[in-house]
C-alpha positions in Angstrom: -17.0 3.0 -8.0 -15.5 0.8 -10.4 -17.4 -0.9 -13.0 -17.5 -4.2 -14.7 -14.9 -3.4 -17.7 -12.3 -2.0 -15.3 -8.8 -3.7 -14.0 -8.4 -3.7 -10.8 -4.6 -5.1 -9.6 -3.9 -5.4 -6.4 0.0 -4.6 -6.0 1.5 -6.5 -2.6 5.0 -6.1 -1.8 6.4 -8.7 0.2 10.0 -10.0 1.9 9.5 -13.1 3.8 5.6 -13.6 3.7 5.8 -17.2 3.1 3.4 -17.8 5.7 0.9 -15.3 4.9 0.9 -14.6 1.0 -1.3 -17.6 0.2 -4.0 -17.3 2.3 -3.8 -13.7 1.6 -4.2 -14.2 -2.3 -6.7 -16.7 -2.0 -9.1 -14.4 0.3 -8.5 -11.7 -2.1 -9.4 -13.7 -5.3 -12.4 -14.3 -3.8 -13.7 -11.2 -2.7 -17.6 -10.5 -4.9 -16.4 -7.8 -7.1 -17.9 -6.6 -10.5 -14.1 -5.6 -12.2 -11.6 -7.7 -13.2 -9.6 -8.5 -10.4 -5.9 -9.3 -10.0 -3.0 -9.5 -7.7 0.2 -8.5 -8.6 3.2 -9.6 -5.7 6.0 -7.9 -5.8 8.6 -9.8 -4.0 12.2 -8.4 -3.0 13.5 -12.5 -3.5 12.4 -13.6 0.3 14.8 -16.2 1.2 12.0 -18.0 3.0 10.4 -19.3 -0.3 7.4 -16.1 -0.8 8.1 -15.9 -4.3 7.9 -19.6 -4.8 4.3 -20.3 -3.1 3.8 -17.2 -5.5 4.7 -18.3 -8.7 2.5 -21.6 -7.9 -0.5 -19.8 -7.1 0.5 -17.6 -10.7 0.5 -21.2 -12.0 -3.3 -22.6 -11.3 -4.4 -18.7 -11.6 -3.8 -16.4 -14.2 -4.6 -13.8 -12.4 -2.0 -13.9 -10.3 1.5 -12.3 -11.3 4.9 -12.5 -9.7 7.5 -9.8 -9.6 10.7 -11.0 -8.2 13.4 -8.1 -7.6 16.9 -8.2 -6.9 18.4 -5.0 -7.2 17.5 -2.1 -5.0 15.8 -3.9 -2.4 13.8 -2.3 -0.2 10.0 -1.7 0.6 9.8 1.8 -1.1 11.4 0.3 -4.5 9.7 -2.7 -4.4 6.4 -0.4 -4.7 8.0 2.3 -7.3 8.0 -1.4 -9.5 4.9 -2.8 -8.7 3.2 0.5 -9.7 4.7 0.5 -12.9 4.0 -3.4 -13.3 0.5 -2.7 -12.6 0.2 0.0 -14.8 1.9 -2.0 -17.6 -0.7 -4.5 -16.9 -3.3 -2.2 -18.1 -4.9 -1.7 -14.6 -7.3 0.9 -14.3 -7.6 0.9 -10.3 -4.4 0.2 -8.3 -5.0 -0.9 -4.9 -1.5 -1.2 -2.4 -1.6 -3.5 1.1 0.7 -5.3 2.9 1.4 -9.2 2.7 1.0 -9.6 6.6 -2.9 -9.3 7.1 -2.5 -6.5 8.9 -4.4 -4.9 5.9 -7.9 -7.4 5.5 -8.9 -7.6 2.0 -12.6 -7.4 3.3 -12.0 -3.6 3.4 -10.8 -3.6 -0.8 -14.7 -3.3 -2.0 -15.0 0.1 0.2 -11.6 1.3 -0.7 -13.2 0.9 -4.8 -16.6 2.0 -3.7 -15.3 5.2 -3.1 -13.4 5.9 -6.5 -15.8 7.2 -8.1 -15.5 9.8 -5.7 -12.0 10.5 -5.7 -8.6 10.0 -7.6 -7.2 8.0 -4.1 -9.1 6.3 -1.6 -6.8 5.8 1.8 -7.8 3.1 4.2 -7.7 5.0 7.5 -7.5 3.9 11.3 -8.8 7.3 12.6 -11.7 7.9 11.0 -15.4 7.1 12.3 -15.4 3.7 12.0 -12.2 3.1 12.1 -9.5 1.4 14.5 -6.0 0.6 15.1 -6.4 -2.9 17.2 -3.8 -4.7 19.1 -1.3 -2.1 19.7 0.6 -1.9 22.8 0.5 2.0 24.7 4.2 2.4 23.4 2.8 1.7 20.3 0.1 3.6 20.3 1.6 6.5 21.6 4.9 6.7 18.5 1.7 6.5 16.3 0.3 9.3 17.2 3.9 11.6 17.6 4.5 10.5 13.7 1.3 11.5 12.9 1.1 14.9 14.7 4.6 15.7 13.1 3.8 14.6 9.8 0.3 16.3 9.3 1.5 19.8 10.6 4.8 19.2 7.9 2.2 18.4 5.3 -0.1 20.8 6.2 -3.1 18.3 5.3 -6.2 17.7 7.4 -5.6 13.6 6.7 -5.9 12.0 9.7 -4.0 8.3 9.2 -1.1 10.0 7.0 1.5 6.7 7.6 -1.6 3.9 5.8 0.0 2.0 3.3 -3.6 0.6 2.3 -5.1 2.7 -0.4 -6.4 2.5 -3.6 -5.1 4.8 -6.6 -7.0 5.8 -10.4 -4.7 5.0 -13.1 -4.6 9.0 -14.2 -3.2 9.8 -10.6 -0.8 7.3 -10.8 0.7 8.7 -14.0 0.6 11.9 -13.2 2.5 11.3 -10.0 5.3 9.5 -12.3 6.6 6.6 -10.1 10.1 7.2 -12.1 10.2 10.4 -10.0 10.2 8.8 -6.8 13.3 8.9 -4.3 12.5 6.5 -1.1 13.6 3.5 -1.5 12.6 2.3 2.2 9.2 2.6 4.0 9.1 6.4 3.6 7.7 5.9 -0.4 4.1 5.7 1.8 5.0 9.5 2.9 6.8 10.7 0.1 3.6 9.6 -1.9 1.1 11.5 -0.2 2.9 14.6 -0.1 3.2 14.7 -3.9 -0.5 14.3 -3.9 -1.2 16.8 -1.9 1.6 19.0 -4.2 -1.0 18.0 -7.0 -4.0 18.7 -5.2 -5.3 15.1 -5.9 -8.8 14.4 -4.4 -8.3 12.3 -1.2 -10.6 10.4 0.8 -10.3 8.2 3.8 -12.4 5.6 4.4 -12.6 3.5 7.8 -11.0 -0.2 8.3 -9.8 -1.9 11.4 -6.1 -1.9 11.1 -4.8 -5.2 13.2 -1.3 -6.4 14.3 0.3 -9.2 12.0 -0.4 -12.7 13.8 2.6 -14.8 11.7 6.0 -13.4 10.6 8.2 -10.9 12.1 7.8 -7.2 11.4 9.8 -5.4 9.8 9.5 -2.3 11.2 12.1 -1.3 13.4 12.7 1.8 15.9 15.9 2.8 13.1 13.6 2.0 10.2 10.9 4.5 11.8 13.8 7.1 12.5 15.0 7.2 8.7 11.7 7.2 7.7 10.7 10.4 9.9 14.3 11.7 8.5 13.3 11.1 4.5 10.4 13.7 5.5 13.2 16.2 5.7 13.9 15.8 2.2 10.3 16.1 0.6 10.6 19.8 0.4 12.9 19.2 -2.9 9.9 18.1 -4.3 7.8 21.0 -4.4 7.2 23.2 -7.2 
């Protein structure tokens, strides 16, 4: 559980969220929390003007921060900065969500609740209490392929392996080393828990309703999923 002295940043990396990032920072800003609380965007310069509404909400609130990248773009290097940002921002609690909604900030107190507990809290779709809403048959169906391959190449008894919504302790953070990092696309959410479970880091999952973005286009495509399952090939270099 965090306490009252602790930073919490909430890193959000985004590429065209302009219709989502400011309602999304505003309902996080105001979520009841005892630490102190801030957001940290970490935009890969969206041509539709993210970064912008951004910088204006950084503006009125100081504790919201911008990071605009132009080199190595991509959704797995735009998080390999934004966890070094937030740890040069002195953050004690890092939590990681998308910019689409598809990750509700009502579910950031539980992911914190539970560090206390744990060095990385997961927000997970298949746990009791959990839910993956929205999703067509199709999509169900990929899900739970990726999953089935990834948790018998992991060997690990997590159930919602592919959740980009969790919530890391400074000390895991810098002892996984983001520097030592290699995805530079989606796969970063894989490539991340398999070093934790190299490190034996304590993991828990804890429940939210994962729902289907309402504005914006995915990004997600069935290539992007295929290099993604592909990068899992390469993990192995990074065991012991």
């Amino acid at each position: 559980m965090t306490g009252q002295n602790q930073k919490i940043v909430v890193m959000i990396p985004t590429f065209n969220e302009a219709e989502n990032i400011q309602s999304l920072i505003r309902e996080i800003i105001a979520l009841p929390l005892s630490g102190d609380l801030h957001v940290l965007v970490v935009d890969d310069s969206s041509p539709d003007g993210t970064g912008d509404l951004v910088q204006k909400a950084a503006a009125a609130d100081p504790r919201v921060h911008l990071l605009v990248r132009k080199k190595r773009r991509g959704r797995g290097a735009a998080g390999i900065d934004g966890f070094k940002a937030a740890l040069a921002l002195g953050a004690d609690v890092i939590v990681e969500m998308d910019g689409d909604f598809s990750h509700q900030p009502r579910f950031i107190p539980a992911l914190l609740g539970e560090m206390g507990r744990c060095d990385v809290a997961i927000g997970s779709r298949f746990v009791r209490g959990g839910a993956d809403s929205d999703r067509s048959l199709i999509r169900r169906a990929i899900t739970w392929l990726v999953r089935r391959f990834i948790r018998r190449r992991f060997r690990t008894s997590i159930r919602d392996v592919s959740s980009g919504f969790r919530c890391f302790s400074r000390g895991v953070l810098e002892r996984l080393d983001p520097d030592d990092l290699i995805s530079s696309g989606p796969s970063i959410v894989l490539e991340i828990l398999y070093k934790l479970i190299l490190m034996d880091a304590s993991i828990h999952e804890v429940p939210i309703v994962f729902i289907d973005r309402k504005r914006g286009r995915t990004k997600l495509s069935g290539l992007t999923l295929l290099e993604t399952l592909l990068m899992t090939l390469k993990f192995r270099r990074l065991d012991p």
